[in-house]
C-alpha positions in Angstrom: -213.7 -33.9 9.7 -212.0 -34.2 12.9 -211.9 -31.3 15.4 -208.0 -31.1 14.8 -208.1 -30.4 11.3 -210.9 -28.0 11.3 -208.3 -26.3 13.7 -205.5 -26.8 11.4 -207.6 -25.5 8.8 -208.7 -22.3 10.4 -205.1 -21.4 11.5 -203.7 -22.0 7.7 -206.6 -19.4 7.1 -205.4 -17.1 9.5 -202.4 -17.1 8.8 -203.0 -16.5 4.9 -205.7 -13.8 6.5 -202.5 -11.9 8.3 -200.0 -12.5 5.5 -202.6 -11.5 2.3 -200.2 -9.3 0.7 -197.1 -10.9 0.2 -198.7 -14.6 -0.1 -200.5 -12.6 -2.9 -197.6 -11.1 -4.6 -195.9 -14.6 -4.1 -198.3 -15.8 -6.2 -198.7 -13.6 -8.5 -195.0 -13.4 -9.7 -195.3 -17.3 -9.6 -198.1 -17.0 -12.2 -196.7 -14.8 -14.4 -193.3 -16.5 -14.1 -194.8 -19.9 -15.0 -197.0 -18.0 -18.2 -193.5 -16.0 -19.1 -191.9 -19.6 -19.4 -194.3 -21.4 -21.0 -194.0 -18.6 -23.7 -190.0 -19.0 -23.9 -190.9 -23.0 -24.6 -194.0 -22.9 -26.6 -196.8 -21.2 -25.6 -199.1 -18.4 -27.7 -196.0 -16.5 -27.7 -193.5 -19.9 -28.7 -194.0 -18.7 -32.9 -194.4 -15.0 -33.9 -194.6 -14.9 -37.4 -193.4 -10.6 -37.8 -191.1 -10.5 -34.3 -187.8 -10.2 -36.2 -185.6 -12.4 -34.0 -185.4 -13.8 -30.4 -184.3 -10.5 -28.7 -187.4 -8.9 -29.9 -189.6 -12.1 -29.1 -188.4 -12.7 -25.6 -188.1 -8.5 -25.5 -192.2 -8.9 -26.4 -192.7 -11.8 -23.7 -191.4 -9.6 -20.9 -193.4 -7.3 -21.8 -196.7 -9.7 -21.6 -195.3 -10.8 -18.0 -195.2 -7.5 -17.3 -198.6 -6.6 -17.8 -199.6 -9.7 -16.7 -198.2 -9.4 -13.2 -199.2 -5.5 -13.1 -203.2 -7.0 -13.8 -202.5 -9.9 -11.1 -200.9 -7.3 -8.7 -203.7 -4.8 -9.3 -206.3 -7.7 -8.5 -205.2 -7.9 -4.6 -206.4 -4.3 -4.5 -209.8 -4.4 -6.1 -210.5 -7.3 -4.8 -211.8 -7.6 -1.3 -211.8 -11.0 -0.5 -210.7 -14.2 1.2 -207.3 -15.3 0.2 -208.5 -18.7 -1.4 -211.1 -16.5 -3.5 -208.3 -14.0 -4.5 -206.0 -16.9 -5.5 -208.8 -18.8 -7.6 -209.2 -15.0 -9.6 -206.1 -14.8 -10.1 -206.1 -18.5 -11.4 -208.7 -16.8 -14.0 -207.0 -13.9 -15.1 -203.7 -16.3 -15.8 -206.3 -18.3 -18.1 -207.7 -15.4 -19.6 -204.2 -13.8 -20.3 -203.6 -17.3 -21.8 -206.6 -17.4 -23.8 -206.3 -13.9 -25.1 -202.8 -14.2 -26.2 -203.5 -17.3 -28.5 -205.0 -15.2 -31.2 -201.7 -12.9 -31.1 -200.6 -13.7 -34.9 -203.7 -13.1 -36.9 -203.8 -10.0 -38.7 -207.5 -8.8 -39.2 -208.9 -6.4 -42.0 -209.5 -3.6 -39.4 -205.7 -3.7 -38.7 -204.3 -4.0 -41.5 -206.4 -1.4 -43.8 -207.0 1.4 -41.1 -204.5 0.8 -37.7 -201.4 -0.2 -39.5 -201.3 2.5 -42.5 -201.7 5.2 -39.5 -198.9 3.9 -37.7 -196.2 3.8 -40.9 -197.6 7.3 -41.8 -196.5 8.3 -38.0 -193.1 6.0 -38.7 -192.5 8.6 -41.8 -193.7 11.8 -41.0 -194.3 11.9 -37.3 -198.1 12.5 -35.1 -198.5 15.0 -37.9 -198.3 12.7 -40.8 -200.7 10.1 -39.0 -202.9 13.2 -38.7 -203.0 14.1 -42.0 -203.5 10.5 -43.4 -207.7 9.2 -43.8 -207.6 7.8 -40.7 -211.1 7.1 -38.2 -208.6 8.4 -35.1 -208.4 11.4 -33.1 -205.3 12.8 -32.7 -205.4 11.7 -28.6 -205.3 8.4 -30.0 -202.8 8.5 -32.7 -200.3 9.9 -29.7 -201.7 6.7 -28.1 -200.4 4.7 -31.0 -197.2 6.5 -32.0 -196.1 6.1 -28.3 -196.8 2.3 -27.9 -195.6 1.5 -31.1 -192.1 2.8 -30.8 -189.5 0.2 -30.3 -188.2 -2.8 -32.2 -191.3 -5.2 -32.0 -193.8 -5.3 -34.3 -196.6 -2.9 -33.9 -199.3 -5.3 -34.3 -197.9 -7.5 -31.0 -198.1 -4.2 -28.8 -201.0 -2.6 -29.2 -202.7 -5.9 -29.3 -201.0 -6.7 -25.5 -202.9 -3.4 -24.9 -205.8 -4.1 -25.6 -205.6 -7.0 -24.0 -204.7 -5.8 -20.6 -207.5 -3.3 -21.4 -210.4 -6.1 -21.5 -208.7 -7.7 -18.6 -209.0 -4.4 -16.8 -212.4 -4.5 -17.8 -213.5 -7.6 -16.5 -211.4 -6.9 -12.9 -213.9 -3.3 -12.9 -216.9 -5.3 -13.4 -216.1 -8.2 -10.8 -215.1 -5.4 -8.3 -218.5 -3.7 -8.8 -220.4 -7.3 -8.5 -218.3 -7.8 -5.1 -219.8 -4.2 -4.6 -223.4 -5.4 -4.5 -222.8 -8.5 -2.6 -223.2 -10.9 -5.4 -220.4 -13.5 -3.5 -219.6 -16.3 -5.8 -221.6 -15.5 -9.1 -218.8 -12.4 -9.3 -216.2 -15.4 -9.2 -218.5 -17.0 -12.2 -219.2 -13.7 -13.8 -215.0 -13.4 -14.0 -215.1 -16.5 -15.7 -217.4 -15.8 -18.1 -215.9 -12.7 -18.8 -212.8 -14.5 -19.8 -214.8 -17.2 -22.0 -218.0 -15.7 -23.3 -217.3 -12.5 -25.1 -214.6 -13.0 -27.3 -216.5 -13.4 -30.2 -214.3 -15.5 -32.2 -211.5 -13.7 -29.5 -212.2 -10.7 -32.3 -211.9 -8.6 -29.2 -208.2 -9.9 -28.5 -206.8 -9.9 -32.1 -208.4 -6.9 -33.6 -206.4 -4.3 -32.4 -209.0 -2.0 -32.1 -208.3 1.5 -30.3 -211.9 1.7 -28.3 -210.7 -1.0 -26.0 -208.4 1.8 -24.1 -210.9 4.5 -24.1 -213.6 1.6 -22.7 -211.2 0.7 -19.8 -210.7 4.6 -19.1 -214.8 4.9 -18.8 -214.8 1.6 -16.4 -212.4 3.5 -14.2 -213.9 6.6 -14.2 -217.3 4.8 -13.5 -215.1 3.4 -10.9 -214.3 6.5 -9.2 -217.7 8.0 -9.2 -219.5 4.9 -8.0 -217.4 1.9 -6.6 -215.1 3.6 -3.8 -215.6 3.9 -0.2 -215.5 8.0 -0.9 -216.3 9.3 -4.8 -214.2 10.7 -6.6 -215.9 12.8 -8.8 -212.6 14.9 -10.0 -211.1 12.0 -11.0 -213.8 10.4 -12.8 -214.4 13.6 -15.0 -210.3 13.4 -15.7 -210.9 9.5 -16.4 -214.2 10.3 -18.2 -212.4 13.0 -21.0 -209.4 11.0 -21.9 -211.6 8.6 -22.9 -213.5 10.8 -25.3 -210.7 12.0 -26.5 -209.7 8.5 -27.5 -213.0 7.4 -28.8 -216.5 8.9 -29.5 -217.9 5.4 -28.5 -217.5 7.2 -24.6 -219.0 10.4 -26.6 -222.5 8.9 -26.8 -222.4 7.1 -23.3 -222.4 10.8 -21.8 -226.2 10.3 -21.2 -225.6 7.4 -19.1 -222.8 8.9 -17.2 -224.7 11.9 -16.6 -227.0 9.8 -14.8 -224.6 8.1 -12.7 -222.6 11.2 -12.5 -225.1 13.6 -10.4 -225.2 10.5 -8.1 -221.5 10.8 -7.3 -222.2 14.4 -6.7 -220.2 15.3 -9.9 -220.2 19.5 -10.6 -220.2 21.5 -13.3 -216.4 22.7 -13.0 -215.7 18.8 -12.9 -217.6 18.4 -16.4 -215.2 21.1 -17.8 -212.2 19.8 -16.3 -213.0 16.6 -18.5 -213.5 19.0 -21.1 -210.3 20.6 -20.7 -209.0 17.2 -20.7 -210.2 16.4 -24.3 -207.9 19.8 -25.4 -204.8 18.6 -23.9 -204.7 15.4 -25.0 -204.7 17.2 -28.6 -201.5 19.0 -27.8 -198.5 16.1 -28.4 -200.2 15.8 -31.9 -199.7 19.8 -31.9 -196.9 19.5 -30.8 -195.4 17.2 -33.7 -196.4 19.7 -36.4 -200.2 19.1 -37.2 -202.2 22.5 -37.0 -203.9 23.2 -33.4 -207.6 23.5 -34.9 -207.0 20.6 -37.1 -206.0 18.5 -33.7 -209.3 19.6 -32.0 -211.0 19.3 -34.8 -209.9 15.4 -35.3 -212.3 14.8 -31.8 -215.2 15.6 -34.0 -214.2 13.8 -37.0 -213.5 10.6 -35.0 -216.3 10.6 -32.7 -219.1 12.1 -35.2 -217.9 11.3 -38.9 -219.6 8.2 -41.3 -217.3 5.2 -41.8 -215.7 4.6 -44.6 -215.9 0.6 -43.3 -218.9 -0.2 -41.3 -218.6 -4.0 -40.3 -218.7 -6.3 -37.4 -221.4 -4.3 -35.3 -225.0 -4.9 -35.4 -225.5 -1.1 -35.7 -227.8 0.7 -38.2 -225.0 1.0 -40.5 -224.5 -3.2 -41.2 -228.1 -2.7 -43.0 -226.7 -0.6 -46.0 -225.4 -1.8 -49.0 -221.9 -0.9 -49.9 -220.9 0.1 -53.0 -218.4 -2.2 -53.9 -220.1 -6.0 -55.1 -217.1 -7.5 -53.8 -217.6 -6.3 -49.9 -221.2 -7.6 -50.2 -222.0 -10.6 -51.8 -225.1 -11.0 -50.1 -226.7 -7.8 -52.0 -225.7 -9.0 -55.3 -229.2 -10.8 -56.3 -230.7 -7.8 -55.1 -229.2 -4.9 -56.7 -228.4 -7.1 -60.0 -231.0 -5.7 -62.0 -228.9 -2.4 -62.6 -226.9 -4.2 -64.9 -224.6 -1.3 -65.8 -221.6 -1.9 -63.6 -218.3 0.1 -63.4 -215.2 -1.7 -64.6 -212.7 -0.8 -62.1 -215.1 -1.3 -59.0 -217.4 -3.2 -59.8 -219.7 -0.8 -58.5 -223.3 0.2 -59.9 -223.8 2.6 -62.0 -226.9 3.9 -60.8 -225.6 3.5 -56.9 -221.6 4.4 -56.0 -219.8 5.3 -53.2 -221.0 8.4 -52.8 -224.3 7.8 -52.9 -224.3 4.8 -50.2 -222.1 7.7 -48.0 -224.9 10.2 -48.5 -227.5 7.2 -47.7 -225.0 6.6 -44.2 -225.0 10.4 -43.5 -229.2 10.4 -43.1 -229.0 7.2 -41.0 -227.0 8.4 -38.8 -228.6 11.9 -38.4 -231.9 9.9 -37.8 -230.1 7.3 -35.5 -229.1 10.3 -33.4 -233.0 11.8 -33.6 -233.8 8.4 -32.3 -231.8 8.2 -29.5 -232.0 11.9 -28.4 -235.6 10.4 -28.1 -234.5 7.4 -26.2 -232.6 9.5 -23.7 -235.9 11.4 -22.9 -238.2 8.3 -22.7 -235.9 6.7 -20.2 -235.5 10.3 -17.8 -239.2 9.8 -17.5 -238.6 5.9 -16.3 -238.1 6.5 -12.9 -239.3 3.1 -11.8 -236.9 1.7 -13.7 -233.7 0.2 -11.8 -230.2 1.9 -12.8 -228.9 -1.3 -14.4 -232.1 -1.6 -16.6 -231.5 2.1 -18.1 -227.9 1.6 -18.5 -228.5 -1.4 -20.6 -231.1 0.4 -22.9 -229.0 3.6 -23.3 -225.9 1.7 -24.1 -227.6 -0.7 -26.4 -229.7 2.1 -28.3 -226.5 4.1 -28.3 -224.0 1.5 -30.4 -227.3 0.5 -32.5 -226.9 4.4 -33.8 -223.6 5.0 -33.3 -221.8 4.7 -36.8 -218.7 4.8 -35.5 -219.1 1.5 -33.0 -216.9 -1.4 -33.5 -216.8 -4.6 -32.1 -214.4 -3.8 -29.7 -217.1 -1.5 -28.1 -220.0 -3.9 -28.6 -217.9 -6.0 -26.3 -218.9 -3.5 -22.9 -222.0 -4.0 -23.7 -221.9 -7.7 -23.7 -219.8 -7.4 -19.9 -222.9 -5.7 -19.2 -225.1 -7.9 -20.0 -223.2 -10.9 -17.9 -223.5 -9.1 -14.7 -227.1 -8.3 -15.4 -228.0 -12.5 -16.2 -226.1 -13.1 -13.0 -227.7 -10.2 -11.2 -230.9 -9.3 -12.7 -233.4 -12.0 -13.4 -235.9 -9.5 -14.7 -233.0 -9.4 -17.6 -231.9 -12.1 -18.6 -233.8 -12.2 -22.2 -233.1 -9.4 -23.4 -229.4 -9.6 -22.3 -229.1 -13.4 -23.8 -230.6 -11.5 -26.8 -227.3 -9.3 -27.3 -225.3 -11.7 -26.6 -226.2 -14.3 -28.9 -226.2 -11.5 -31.6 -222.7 -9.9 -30.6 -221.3 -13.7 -30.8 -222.8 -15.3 -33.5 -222.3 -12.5 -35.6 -218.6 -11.6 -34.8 -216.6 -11.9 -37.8 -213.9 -14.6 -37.7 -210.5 -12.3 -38.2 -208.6 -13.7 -40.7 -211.6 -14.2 -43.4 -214.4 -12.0 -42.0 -216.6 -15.1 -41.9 -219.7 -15.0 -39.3 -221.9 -17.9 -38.4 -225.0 -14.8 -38.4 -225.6 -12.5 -41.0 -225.4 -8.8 -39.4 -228.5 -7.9 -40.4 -230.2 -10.6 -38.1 -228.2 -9.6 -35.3 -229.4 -6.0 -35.9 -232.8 -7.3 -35.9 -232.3 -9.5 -32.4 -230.7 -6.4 -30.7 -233.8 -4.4 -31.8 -236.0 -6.8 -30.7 -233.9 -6.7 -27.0 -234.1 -3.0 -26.8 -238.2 -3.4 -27.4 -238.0 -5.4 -24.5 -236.0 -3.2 -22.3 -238.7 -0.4 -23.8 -241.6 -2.4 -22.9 -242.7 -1.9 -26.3 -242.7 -6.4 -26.1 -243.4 -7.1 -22.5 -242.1 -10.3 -21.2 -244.3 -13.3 -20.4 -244.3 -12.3 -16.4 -245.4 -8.7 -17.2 -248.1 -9.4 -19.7 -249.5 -11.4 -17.4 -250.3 -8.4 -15.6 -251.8 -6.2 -18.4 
């Protein structure tokens, strides 16, 4: 290359250097323009099946440039680079928002049994109605949902976009930490992985589910405490209780984020201003006509109480038999010797509902033994890097939790990118999870997996042993 265009080249950088901002917003509104109109043409937006007419649909793809251009926007911010690296993320995130978006018209079981009957009851009756109906939300998040759900497009469509600029948020949290630790361009690679990789048969796009919010909440609050020039630890604790209030899934991470919370010199009054949090977010639901102590009392309920539907998560609970033949065909042959079976249900006899809740109840109290134990075998691992306790405390956590959907599962496996690109030390036992958490993600429309959820409990046991050293790796047996 000739000396005048290495000149050329370093005053076109320059110049981009001096004028990051508005060449970034430039191209920003350029992306999101050139998405929005591929949408009006064709595009994953081109045929919504429930939109009820072209005013709502092109209504629904503003909103989707919206967000799209807010995530874009947001991304000059976090990110701290050179303008040719901050134009090739944003080139991501426009492919991810693409990618994300195809998936917008399938309705999954999830949505349609427990998400949408909460949002008609709320349609009908108000926060209290949604309240009162058997629902596996806290009232923080049915106000979540009654709010975002108002308006003429179909409620499916909008709390899907959220969720979707949720695990976008997430992935712009976890770059931003990466760029933190001076990873340089495996955080560029980790972003696109993050927009490929975890999907899951893009289960975490289309399901709708409500953890994805409360997940992007504890990124931020993370944020706060830990990836700023200055911690915030205020902010982090009002971050940190929103998002229990909107799922217990941030409930059980609170031994992690203990750990990282003394670190950013979090207090005690900051603990019960996240508290305090929690309680205020139950007040709209108050508000609308449901009874104070029932509102609080929803926190526990969500966060705490046994599924009525435990699927798609390689927890504890995928290993029980349901009571109902029809949910599990694969327990058929083995529970076909009771051959007394309930005409309506097709239930056993000898083994209903009740019983497999009772069965679900003592799991879960001795998941929680187990991980209370966990949580003190790891306090004593001091030699232990941060990331290497964080991974087993977050996978031992959603193996116990009963409450943990895919949509949470899907942290974990963001987690586990950054530590294969990061981490040498673990990569097996993050491969581990992710092969589970993939292969076993049910396909939305038919609930179809290429692995059984039992297996993929079994491989996410076997990668926690292996965080444990309960099955060292080659390298440190070596040693022993």
């Amino acid at each position: 290359m000739s000396e005048r265009c290495k000149r050329a080249l370093r005053a076109l950088e320059g110049f981009a250097q001096r004028r990051r901002l508005p060449l970034g917003a430039l191209l920003a509104l350029l992306l999101a323009g050139a998405l929005a109109l591929h949408n009006v043409s064709g595009g994953p937006l081109g045929n919504l099946n429930d939109i009820g007419g072209w005013n709502n649909r092109l209504l629904f793809i503003v909103m989707a440039a919206a967000v799209h251009l807010g995530l874009l926007l947001s991304s000059m911010c976090l990110f701290r680079v050179s303008p040719a690296r901050t134009a090739l993320r944003m080139g991501l995130l426009t492919a991810g928002m693409y990618i994300l978006l195809l998936p917008i018209n399938q309705k999954t079981y999830a949505f349609t049994q427990w998400t949408l009957p909460a949002i008609r009851a709320m349609e009908a009756g108000g926060l209290a109605a949604g309240l009162q109906a058997s629902t596996p939300f806290s009232a923080p998040a049915l106000t979540l949902l009654y709010a975002i759900t108002r308006g003429p497009v179909y409620p499916m469509y909008t709390v899907k976009l959220l969720c979707i600029g949720c695990m976008l948020a997430l992935s712009m949290l976890l770059v931003r930490a990466a760029d933190r630790r001076g990873l340089g361009l495996r955080a560029d690679a980790l972003l696109a992985l993050c927009m490929i990789l975890p999907q899951g048969f893009m289960n975490a796009a289309c399901s709708a589910l409500m953890e994805l919010p409360a997940l992007a909440l504890l990124a931020v609050s993370l944020t706060l405490l830990l990836d700023c020039g200055k911690p915030h630890a205020l902010g982090g604790a009002l971050c940190y209780g929103a998002a229990c209030a909107l799922s217990g899934v941030c409930l059980y991470a609170l031994p992690v984020y203990i750990c990282i919370a003394r670190r950013g010199g979090m207090k005690a009054r900051d603990g019960a201003a996240a508290l305090a949090v929690m309680l205020i977010a139950c007040l709209p639901a108050a508000a609308g006509g449901a009874p104070l102590g029932e509102t609080a009392l929803s926190l526990l309920r969500a966060n705490l109480g046994t599924p009525t539907y435990a699927a798609g998560a390689p927890n504890m609970m995928s290993l029980i038999p349901r009571a109902q033949m029809e949910e599990i065909p694969q327990y058929a042959s083995a529970l076909r010797h009771l051959s007394a079976l309930d005409a309506q249900t097709n239930a056993q006899k000898y083994y209903t509902q009740q019983h497999a809740e009772i069965v679900m109840r003592g799991i879960t109290l001795a998941g929680l033994a187990l991980y209370v134990g966990l949580c003190a075998l790891l306090s004593r691992a001091k030699d232990k890097p941060a990331l290497h306790r964080a991974m087993a405390l977050a996978l031992g956590a959603l193996i116990v939790c009963p409450n943990a959907t895919s949509a949470a599962w899907l942290a974990l496996d963001l987690l586990c990118l950054y530590a294969v690109l990061s981490a040498p030390g673990l990569r097996l036992p993050a491969c581990l999870v992710l092969f589970a958490t993939m292969a076993s993600g049910a396909y939305p429309m038919t609930e179809e997996v290429m692995l059984p959820m039992a297996w993929a409990f079994i491989l996410c046991l076997l990668a926690l042993c292996v965080l444990l050293d309960v099955m060292p790796t080659k390298k440190e047996a070596s040693h022993v």
